[in-house]
C-alpha positions in Angstrom: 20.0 13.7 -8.9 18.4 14.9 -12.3 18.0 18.5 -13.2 15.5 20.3 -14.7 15.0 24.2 -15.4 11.5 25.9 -14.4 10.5 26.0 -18.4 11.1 22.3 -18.6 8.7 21.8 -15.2 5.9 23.4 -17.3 6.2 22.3 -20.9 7.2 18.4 -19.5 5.9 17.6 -16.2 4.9 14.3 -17.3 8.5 13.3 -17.4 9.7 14.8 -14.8 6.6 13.7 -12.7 7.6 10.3 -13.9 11.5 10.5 -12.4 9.7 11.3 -9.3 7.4 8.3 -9.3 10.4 6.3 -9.7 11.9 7.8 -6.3 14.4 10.3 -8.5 14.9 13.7 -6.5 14.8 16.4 -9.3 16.6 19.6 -8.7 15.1 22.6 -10.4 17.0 25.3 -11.9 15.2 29.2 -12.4 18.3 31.4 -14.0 21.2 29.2 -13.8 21.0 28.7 -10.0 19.0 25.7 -7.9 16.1 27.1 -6.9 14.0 23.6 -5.2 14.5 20.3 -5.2 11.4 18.0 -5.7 11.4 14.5 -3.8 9.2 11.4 -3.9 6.8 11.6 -0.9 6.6 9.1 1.9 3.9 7.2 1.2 1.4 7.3 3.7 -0.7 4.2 2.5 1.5 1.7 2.4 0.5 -1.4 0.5 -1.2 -3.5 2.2 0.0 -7.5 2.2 -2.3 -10.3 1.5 -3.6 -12.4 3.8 -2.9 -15.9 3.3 -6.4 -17.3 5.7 -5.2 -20.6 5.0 -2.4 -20.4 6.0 -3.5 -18.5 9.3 -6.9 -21.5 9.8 -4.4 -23.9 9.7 -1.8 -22.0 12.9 -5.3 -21.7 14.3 -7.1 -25.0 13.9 -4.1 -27.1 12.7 -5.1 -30.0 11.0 -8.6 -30.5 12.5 -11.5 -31.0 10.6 -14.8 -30.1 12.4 -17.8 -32.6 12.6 -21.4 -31.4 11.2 -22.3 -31.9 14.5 -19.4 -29.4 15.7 -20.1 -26.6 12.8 -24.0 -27.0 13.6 -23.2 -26.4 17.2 -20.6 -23.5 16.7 -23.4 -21.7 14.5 -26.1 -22.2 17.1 -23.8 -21.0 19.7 -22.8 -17.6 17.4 -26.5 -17.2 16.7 -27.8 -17.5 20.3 -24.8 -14.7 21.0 -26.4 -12.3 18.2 -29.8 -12.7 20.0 -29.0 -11.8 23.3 
């Protein structure tokens, strides 16, 4: 855990902010004694993973490969559902 005093919070926060950012817990120090501990907080968006659609067409359709026939029909089908 780093240390830092209440004069070094003000005059360099960058750095400090920057232990923090690297998930440091930074103990501050006002007259000699510990007076609060910053931590890292949880992060609440966590980053999101990419998709791989490929991958997921092919665990859906496999290796198939639709007709123009097939495609034209699937379209007409979704647009007749959009029309009521």
């Amino acid at each position: 855990m780093k240390t830092a005093t209440v004069a070094d919070l003000r005059n360099h926060f960058r750095r400090i902010s920057a232990w923090i950012e690297n998930e440091e817990t930074v103990e501050i120090i006002k007259r000699g004694r510990a007076f609060a501990r910053l931590l890292p907080a949880v992060e609440s968006n966590p980053k999101l993973e990419k998709v791989d659609f490929a991958a997921r067409r092919k665990a859906i359709q496999g290796n198939r490969v639709f007709s123009a026939a097939e495609v034209r029909a699937m379209r007409d089908a979704a647009l007749e559902g959009e029309q009521g």
